[in-house]
Every structure is written in structure tokens, then in C-alpha cells.
GUZA-338261 format. One record per residue (C-alpha): residue in one letter; x negated, y negated, z. Coordinates in steps of 0.1 Angstrom, whole numbers, plus 2048, in hexadecimal, padded with zeros to 3 digits. Each point is the difference from the previous one (the first is absolute). Layout:
N
aXYZ
...
This chain:
525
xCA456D193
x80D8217F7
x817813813
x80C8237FA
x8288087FE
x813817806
x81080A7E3
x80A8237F1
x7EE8047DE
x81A8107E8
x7F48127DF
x8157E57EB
x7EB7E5815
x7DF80F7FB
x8078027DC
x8107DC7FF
x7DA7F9814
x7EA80C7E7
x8137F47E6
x7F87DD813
x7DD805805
x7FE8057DE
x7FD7D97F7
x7DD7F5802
x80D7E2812
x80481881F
x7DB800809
x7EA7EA80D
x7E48047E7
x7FF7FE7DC
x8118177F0
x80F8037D8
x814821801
x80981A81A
x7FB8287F9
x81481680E
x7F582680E
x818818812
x7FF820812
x818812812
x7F97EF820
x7F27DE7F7
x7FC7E67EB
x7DB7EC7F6
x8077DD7EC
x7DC7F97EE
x7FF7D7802
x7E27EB7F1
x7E080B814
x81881A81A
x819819806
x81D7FF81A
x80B82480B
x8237FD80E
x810821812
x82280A7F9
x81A80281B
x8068277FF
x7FD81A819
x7F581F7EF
x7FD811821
x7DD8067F8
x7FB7DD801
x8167E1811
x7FF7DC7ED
x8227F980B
x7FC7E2819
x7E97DF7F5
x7ED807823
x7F78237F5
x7F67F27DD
x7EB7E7811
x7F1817819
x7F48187E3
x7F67E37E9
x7E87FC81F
x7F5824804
x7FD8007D8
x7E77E4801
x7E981681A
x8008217F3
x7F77EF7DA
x7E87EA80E
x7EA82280B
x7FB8087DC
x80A7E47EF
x7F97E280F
x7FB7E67E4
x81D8077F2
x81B7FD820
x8017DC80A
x81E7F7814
x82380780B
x8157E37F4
x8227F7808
x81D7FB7E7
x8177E2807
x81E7E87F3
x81F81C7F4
x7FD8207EA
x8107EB7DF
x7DE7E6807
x7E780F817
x7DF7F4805
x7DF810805
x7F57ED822
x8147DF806
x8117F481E
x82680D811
x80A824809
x7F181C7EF
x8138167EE
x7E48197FB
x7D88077FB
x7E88097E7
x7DD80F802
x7E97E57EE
x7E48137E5
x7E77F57EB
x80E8097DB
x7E981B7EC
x8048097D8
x81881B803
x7E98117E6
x7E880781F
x81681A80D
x7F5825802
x81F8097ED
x7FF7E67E5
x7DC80A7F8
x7EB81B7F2
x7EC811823
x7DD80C7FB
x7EB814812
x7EF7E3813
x81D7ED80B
x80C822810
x7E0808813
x8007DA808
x824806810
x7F4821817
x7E47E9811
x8197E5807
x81B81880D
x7E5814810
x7F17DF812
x8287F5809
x807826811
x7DB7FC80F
x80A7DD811
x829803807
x80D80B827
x80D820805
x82280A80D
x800801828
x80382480C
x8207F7811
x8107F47E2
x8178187E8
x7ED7F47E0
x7EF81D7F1
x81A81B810
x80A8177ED
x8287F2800
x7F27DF7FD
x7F18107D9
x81F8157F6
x81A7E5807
x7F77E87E5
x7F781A7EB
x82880D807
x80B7DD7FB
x7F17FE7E0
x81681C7EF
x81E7F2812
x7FD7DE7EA
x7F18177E4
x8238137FA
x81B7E97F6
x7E87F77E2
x7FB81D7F7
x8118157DC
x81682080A
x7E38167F1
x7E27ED81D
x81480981A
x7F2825803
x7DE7F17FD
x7FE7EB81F
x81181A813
x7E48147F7
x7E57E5808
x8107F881E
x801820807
x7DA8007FE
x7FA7E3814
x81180F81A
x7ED820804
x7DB7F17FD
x80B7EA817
x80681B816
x7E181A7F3
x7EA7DB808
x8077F681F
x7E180D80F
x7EE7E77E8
x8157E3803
x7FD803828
x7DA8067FA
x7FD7E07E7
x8157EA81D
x7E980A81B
x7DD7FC7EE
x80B7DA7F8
x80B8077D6
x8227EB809
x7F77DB7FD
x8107DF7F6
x8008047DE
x8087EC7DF
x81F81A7FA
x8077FB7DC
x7DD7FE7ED
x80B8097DB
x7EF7F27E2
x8227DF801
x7EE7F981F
x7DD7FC7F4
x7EF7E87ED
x7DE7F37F2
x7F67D9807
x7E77F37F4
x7F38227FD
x808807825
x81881E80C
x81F7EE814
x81481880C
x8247ED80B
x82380780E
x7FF817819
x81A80D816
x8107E4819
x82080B801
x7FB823812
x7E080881B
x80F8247FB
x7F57FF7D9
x7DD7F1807
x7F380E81F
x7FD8247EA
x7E18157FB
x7E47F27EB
x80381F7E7
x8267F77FC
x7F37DD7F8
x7E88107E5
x8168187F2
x8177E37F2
x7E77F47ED
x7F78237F4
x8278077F8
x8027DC7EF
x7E08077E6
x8108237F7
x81E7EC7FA
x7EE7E67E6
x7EC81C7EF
x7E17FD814
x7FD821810
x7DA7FF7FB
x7FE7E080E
x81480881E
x7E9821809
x7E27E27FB
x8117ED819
x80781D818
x7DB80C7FD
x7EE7DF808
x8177FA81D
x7F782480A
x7DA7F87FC
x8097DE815
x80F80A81C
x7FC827803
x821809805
x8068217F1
x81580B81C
x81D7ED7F2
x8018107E2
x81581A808
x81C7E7809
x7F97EE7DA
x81E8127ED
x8197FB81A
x7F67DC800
x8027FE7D6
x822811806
x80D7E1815
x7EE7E87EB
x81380C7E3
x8207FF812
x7F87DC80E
x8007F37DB
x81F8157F9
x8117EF81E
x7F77DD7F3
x80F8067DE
x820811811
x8047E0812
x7FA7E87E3
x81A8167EA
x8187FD81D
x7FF7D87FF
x81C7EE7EA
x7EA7E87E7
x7EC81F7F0
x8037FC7DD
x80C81F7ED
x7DD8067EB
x7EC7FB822
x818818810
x7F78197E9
x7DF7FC7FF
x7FD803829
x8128257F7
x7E68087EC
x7E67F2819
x814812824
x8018257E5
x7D87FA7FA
x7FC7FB82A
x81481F800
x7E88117EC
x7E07F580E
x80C80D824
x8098227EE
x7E08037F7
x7ED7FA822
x81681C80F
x7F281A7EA
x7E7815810
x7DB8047EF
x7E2819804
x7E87EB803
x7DA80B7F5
x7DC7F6812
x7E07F67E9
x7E27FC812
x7E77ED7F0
x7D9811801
x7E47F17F1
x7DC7ED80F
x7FD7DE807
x8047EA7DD
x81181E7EE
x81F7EC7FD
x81A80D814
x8117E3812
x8027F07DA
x80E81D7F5
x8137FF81B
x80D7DC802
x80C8077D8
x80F81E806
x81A7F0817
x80E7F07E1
x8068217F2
x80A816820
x81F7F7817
x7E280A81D
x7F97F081E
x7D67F8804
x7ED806821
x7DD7F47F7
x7E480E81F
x7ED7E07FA
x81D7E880F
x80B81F81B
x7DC80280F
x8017D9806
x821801812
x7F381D816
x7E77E880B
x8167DE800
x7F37F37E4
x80F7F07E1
x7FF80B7DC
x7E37E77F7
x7F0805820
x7DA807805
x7FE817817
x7D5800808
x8097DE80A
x81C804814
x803822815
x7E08147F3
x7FF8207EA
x8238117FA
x7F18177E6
x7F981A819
x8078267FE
x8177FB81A
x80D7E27ED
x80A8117E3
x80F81B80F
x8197E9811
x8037EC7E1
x80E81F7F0
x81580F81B
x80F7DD800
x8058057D7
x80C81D804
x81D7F981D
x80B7E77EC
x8058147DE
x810816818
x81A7E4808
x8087F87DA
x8008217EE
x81880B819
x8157DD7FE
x7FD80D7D6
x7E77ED7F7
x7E48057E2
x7DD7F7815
x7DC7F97EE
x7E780381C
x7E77E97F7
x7E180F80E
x7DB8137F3
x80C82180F
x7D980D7FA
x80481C81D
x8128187FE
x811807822
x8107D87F6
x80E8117E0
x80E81E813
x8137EA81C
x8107F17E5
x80B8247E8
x80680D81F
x81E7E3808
x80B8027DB
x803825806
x8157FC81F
x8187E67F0
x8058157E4
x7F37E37E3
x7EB7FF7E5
x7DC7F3807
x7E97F67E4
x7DC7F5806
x7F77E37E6
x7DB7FD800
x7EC7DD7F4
x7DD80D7E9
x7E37E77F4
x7DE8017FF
x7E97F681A
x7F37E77F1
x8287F07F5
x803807825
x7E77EC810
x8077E27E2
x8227FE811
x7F4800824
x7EA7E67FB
x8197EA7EA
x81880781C
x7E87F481A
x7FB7DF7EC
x8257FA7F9
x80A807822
x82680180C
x803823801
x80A81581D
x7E68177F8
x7DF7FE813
x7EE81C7F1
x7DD7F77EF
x7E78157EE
x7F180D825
x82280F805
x80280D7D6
x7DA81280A
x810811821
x81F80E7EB
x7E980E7E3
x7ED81181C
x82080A811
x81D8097EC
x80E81F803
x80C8117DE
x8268097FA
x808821803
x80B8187E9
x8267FF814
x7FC7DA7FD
x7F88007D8
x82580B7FE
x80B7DC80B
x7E67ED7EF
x8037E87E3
x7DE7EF7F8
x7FE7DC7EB
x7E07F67F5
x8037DA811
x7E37EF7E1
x8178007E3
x8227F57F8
x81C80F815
x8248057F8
x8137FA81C
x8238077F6
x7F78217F0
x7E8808823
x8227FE819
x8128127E7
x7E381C806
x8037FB826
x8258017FD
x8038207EC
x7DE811813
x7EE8067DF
């Protein structure tokens, strides 16, 4: 039987270790060669059908591996946070036994230390080793919206959420950022520290809102694209934050903006606004948005930290150590650029049923850095109802006058909410009356941005082809039929001659450029 000892782990130890476990011979299970993979504050050995992820014995402050019963205790926590979202690849926590020069993985006698037991996956299926597409992304917003959906949130007595409990890592970050940094950096984290600081201050009316309506929940903590994986074409998101409950009981828009930060990073920033829109659509939380920046600022400065750390350990070979410069001066960058203040713009979509506009919509997000507020999806939340949902079989007609008028005030609070957090906003609606087109020109006029009204043309008979193609197909969020295409010939109200100033018209039955259309939209042509 095993039986844990109480031993202090050194750094040569650990080393001597790993260099035991190593031998294929230290396993109980076939195994022809050992791989080794290290990061700053671990150490994963990939053995036949496994891996073994060891912790190192540091105390980082952030984080505390220094005593085999802490290491143990997280291996535990380790296995239950992964198990949430990945819980066919997180089998065990194993112990180590025998002495660091011939340690064995399980085995009888006092255990020097423990390992979390996986299931081994192709390296090749990580997010980072792999090209990302747009489905794997929208794939990745349903599972993270489904995990936010289902996780606890933070008890209101707890300090998680608080506004010191958000600056302090985000202060600790720089402090390990600095000794890495070149002579010439130097001015520039002052400056994004500097930053931090004063949103942090200018949003503590939203952070203390976001802790009180229940955004601050257990978390993953550190989903980037090294954390995420496709097996056997399933999304496994893995490794999330044991170490600290401070780092993963954050707000579910900190969560997304890591990933958001981390596509920029790998030259996805169309991908990333893909991501950001379908969580959006998923879980309706606009509100967060204006808290997204700050959060891509941190995110940026997390990875920074990490390299720091790693350049700071003594086995970092000279050709890695430069290239980690490179990488902690592209973080630097990347952070610079969330800081700078935009004006945004707000396109409202117009057309009739089948004219095309949430298609032109859903491409134009490739093109636009916008954020997409579709009325389709909003009127179904009003009422409770999902995305898919059908809503004469469920709660009764929603299409009423009154209806749509709260479906729009709702559309237009939250454009409200993101033009003023600097965000571009499409408003994907008919806007066929014209007191919904004012309400909107008026708030573009009171915010001082551009506003552009991009209307969808086809013929009627295009029109109805779609609706009825649409209704075959299914899937879409869009319950309109060629009843509701009759009542909006019969009812549309023409734009006026002050609205013609904003108006860009696309004839929806031919090819479209898309590229060459947000340029348009961009420029107000």
C-alpha cells in the first residue's frame, strides 16, 4: 500500500524525477518511449496510451506547489474542475513511488509525489497546432455557452467578482511581466498598467453590477486555443485553473474574452468576432460587452506573465529565449491595441421578409469588426424562448404590435450598451416603420456616430421562393412565412427623404460582394 511522505521536493529532485520517469520501465502499462512537455509551472510525460502531469514544487505567489500535500490536494481539485468539460480525458490521480533517481508510477512504499492520470490525444488535435475554421469556432461558443449556462455562481458573500478581487491579478501580472522585459518595454507596460488601472476604476459600476446579477461563476480560467482540442471530432476543452479559485471564479465575459484575445493572437480576428457573436446569440449577454476590452487587456498580459516566468527559469535554451521576447513584445502589442479608443458606427438592416438581410448580415460579420443583434433571436428571449424555439407551440403569438415594439426597444437598449462601450452594431431587423427607423437615427444622433441603413432588395416572387425553402429546411430562427411577407407588402412604410441620406440599397438576387459592401458601410458611400 501506498503511503505519502513527507519530503520537501527540491527543483534538482523534480528534475532528477522526471528524468526517472522517463524509462518506460516506470509505468505499469506498456510503454516504448516517454515524451516530455513543459510549461512554466508543470510538467506532462506522454507514456503509451496516457499522460502523467506532475506539478512543480514552486510558489509563484499566485499559485503554491511547494508541499507534496498541496500537490496532491490540487491533483484532486484538478481532476474535478476537468472532469466538467472534459471528462473522458481525466482519469485518475495517481501516486508516484520508490525515490526520485527510480520512481514509479503507482507501486507500493511512501510516495514521493502524484500525477493526474489522462487519456493521451494526437497532439495534432490541439486548437493551436491546427488550422480553426469557422465551424469548430461556433461549435466552441455552444459548448462554452452550455458550460457558463450550467456552472454555480459565486455566493454573494464571497469577494470573487469584487472589483479588488479583478485588479489584483491583473497588478500581479505586470509585476512578473517587468523583469523580462527590454529597457525600451518598460514605458509600455507603465502605460498599460496605467490603463488597467483607470478602467478599473471608470468600471466599477459594471463589475459590481456583473457580481450581483450572477456573471461571476466557477469557471475554466484559462480557455485559450493550447487548451482546446478536437477528438474524434468532438470539442474537449482541458486544463483549467486548480491552482487558484481567485482565477477561475471570474466573470463569464472574462472567460470569453481569452479566447477572443487568443484568436487575435493566432491571426483569427474574424474567427474570434464568429466566436464572440454566436456566444452573443447563445446566451444574450450584451451587457458584458462593455467590460470585453478590459478583459482582452488582462488576457494579453496573462500570456505575457507566462512567458516572463518561463524566461526567468534556468534551463531555457538561448534560441527559445529569444523567441519568448519576441512572443512577450507581440502580447505587448496586442494589449496596445485594445486600449485605443474607436467610433464605433450602427447599420440597421431594412428589407421584407426573404429579402436577405440576416445572410447578408451573417457575411458581413466576416468583413466588419461589428457586433450582430438579430430581432429574430431578441423577440424569443423576451418571451423565454430559445433560438430554435416555436413559439405557436409554446407561449402563443409574440408577433404582436405590442410585441414588436418591445422587441425593438429591447434592440435598441442594447445598441445603446455597445456603441457607447465603442462598439460597431448591425441591428438585424426589417425596420419597415418608420417611427422603428427614427428611434434608432435618433440614438446614432445622440451618440454622435455614423449610422447607415443597409437595405436587402428582391423580387416578390425571389422573396416568397426563399420563404418557402426556408420553411422546408427549417433551423432558422426566423418564423416569418409568406402570411407575414403579405402583411409587410401591405404595411411598410417608405423611407423618408432624411432617411435616403443613410441608405445603401443591394439588390439581394444576384451576386454580392461582400468585402467591397463593408468597405461602402465603412466609408458611408
Amino acid at each position: 500500500m501506498a503511503t505519502a511522505k513527507a519530503m520537501t521536493m527540491s527543483a534538482t529532485d523534480f528534475e532528477t524525477l522526471v528524468e526517472g520517469l522517463l524509462e518506460p520501465g516506470a509505468y505499469p502499462h506498456p510503454v516504448s518511449e516517454v515524451e516530455r512537455i513543459e510549461t512554466h509551472i508543470s510538467v506532462v510525460l506522454l507514456a503509451g496510451a496516457f499522460a502523467y502531469k506532475l506539478k512543480k514544487p514552486l510558489d509563484l505567489g499566485f499559485l503554491d506547489f511547494s508541499t507534496l500535500a498541496r500537490r496532491h490536494s490540487l491533483c484532486g481539485e484538478e481532476l474535478r474542475l476537468n472532469r466538467r468539460l472534459a471528462p473522458e480525458i481525466y482519469l485518475s490521480v495517481e501516486p508516484v513511488t520508490g525515490a526520485p533517481a527510480h520512481p514509479r508510477i503507482g507501486g507500493e512504499g511512501e510516495v514521493i509525489e502524484y500525477a493526474v492520470k489522462m487519456r493521451r490525444f494526437p497532439q495534432e488535435a490541439l486548437l493551436s497546432r491546427r488550422t480553426v475554421t469557422p465551424d469548430v469556432v461556433e461549435r466552441i461558443a455552444v459548448r462554452v455557452a452550455d458550460f457558463h449556462a450550467g456552472i454555480p455562481t459565486a455566493a454573494p458573500d464571497s469577494d470573487y467578482g469584487s472589483q479588488a478581487a479583478v485588479l489584483g491579478p491583473m497588478l500581479e501580472n505586470f509585476r512578473h511581466i517587468r523583469p523580462g522585459l527590454a529597457a525600451g518595454q518598460q514605458g509600455r507596460i507603465d502605460a498599460i498598467e496605467a490603463w488597467t488601472r483607470a478602467h478599473a476604476e471608470a468600471l466599477q459600476g459594471e463589475i459590481a453590477e456583473r457580481r450581483r446579477e450572477g456573471h461571476v461563476r466557477e469557471c475554466h480560467g484559462d480557455m485559450h486555443r493550447g487548451n482546446i482540442a478536437i477528438i474524434d471530432d468532438e470539442v474537449v476543452i482541458f486544463d483549467a485553473i486548480e491552482f487558484s479559485p481567485a482565477l477561475r471564479w471570474i466573470d463569464t465575459i472574462s472567460e470569453v474574452a481569452f479566447l477572443v484575445m487568443d484568436l487575435d493572437e493566432g491571426g483569427y480576428p474574424v474567427l474570434g468576432r464568429r466566436f464572440l457573436n454566436r456566444y452573443l446569440e447563445l446566451t444574450g449577454d450584451y451587457a458584458g460587452l462593455p467590460l470585453l476590452d478590459f478583459y482582452k487587456v488582462y488576457r494579453a498580459m496573462v500570456r505575457a506573465k507566462v512567458i516572463a516566468i518561463r524566461l526567468g527559469q534556468a534551463h531555457v535554451e538561448a534560441e527559445e529565449a529569444a523567441a519568448d521576447r519576441r512572443d512577450l513584445a507581440r502580447y505587448l502589442s496586442l494589449a496596445e491595441g485594445y486600449t485605443r479608443a474607436h467610433r464605433p458606427t450602427l447599420v440597421l438592416m431594412h428589407g421584407l421578409s426573404g429579402s436577405g438581410k440576416s445572410w447578408l448580415a451573417n457575411g458581413l460579420l466576416d468583413h466588419l469588426p461589428a457586433i450582430r443583434i438579430r430581432s429574430d433571436i431578441e423577440r424569443k428571449r423576451l418571451f423565454g424562448l430559445g433560438a430554435d424555439a416555436d413559439s405557436a407551440a409554446t407561449v402563443g403569438d409574440i408577433y404582436t404590435r405590442e410585441a414588436t415594439a418591445r422587441t425593438y426597444e429591447r434592440l435598441r437598449g442594447q445598441a445603446r450598451t455597445l456603441l457607447t462601450a465603442g462598439y460597431d452594431v448591425l441591428v438585424d431587423a426589417a425596420f419597415l416603420r418608420q417611427e422603428q427607423r427614427r428611434a434608432f437615427l435618433a440614438l446614432a444622433d445622440e451618440l454622435g456616430c455614423p449610422c447607415r441603413i443597409l437595405s436587402a432588395q428582391a423580387p416578390e416572387a425571389v422573396l416568397r421562393a426563399r420563404l418557402e425553402a426556408r420553411r422546408r429546411s427549417g433551423g432558422d430562427p426566423s418564423e416569418a412565412d409568406e402570411r407575414v411577407l403579405d402583411l409587410q407588402l401591405g404595411s411598410q412604410e417608405p423611407l423618408t427623404g432624411d432617411e435616403r441620406d443613410h441608405l445603401i440599397s443591394i439588390d439581394t438576387s444576384g451576386p454580392l460582394e461582400l468585402a467591397g459592401l463593408a468597405a461602402r458601410l465603412i466609408a458611408g458611400e
